[in-house]
ZANU-179892 format. One record per residue (C-alpha): x, y, z. Coordinates in steps of 0.1 Angstrom, whole numbers. Layout:
<rec <X,Y,Z>>
...
***
This chain:
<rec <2246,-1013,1008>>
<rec <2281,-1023,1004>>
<rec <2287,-1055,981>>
<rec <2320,-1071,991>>
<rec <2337,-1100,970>>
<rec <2361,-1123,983>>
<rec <2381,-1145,956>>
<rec <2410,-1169,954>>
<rec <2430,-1176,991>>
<rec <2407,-1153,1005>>
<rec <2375,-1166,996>>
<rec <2389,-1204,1004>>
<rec <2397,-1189,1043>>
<rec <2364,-1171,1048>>
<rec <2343,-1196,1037>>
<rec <2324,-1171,1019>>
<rec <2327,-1159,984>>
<rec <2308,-1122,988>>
<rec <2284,-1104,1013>>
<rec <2259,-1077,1014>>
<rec <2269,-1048,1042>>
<rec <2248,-1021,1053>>
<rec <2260,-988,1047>>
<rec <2278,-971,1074>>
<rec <2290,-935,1071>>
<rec <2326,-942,1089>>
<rec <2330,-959,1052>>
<rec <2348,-932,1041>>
<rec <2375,-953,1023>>
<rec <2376,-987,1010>>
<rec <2409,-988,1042>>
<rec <2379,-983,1066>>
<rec <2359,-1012,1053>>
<rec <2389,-1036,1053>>
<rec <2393,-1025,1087>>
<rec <2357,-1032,1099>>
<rec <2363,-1066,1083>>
<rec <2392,-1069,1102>>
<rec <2379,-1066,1134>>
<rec <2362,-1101,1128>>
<rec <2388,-1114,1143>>
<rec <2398,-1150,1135>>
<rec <2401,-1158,1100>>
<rec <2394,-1125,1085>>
<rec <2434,-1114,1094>>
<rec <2435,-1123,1063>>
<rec <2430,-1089,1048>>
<rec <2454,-1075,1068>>
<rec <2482,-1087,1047>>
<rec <2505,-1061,1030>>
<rec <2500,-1078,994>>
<rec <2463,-1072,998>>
<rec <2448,-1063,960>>
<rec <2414,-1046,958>>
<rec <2386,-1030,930>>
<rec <2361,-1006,935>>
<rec <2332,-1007,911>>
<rec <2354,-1032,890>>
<rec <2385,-1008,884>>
<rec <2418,-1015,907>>
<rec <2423,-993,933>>
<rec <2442,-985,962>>
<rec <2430,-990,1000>>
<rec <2428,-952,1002>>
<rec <2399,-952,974>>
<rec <2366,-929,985>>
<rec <2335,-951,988>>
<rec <2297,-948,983>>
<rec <2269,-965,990>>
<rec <2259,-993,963>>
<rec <2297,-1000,957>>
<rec <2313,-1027,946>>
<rec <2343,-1038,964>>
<rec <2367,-1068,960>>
<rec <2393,-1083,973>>
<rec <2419,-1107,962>>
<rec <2454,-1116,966>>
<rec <2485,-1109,947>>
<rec <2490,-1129,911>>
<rec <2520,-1145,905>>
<rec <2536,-1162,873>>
<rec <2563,-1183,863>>
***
């Protein structure tokens, strides 16, 4: 299992704040994930944006990140501050 967290914008457009997904081995990368998410269609374009921030297991990462079953994977957009 995957467990997939959603916060800020893009848990307020989902409608959904995390998930439980089945393991699949074309996760090979955390870019292959966001991709299956992708194809959703609808709303989840979301995570298609180019400011797109993610964690694996809690540590920043980049979208080209290795993953393993019983990771945990977030998502969340860009911080800004004034």
């Amino acid at each position: 299992m995957i467990h997939v967290q959603y916060f800020a914008r893009y848990r307020e457009t989902l409608g959904v704040d995390s998930e439980r997904l089945a393991w699949e081995e074309g996760f090979a990368r955390l870019d292959d994930l966001r991709r299956h998410l992708l194809a959703r269609g609808g709303d989840w374009a979301v995570l298609g944006e180019r400011n797109l921030m993610c964690a694996r297991n809690q540590e920043l990462c980049g979208l080209d990140e290795p993953l393993a079953d019983g990771d945990e994977v977030a998502f969340f957009p860009t911080v800004t501050g004034g």
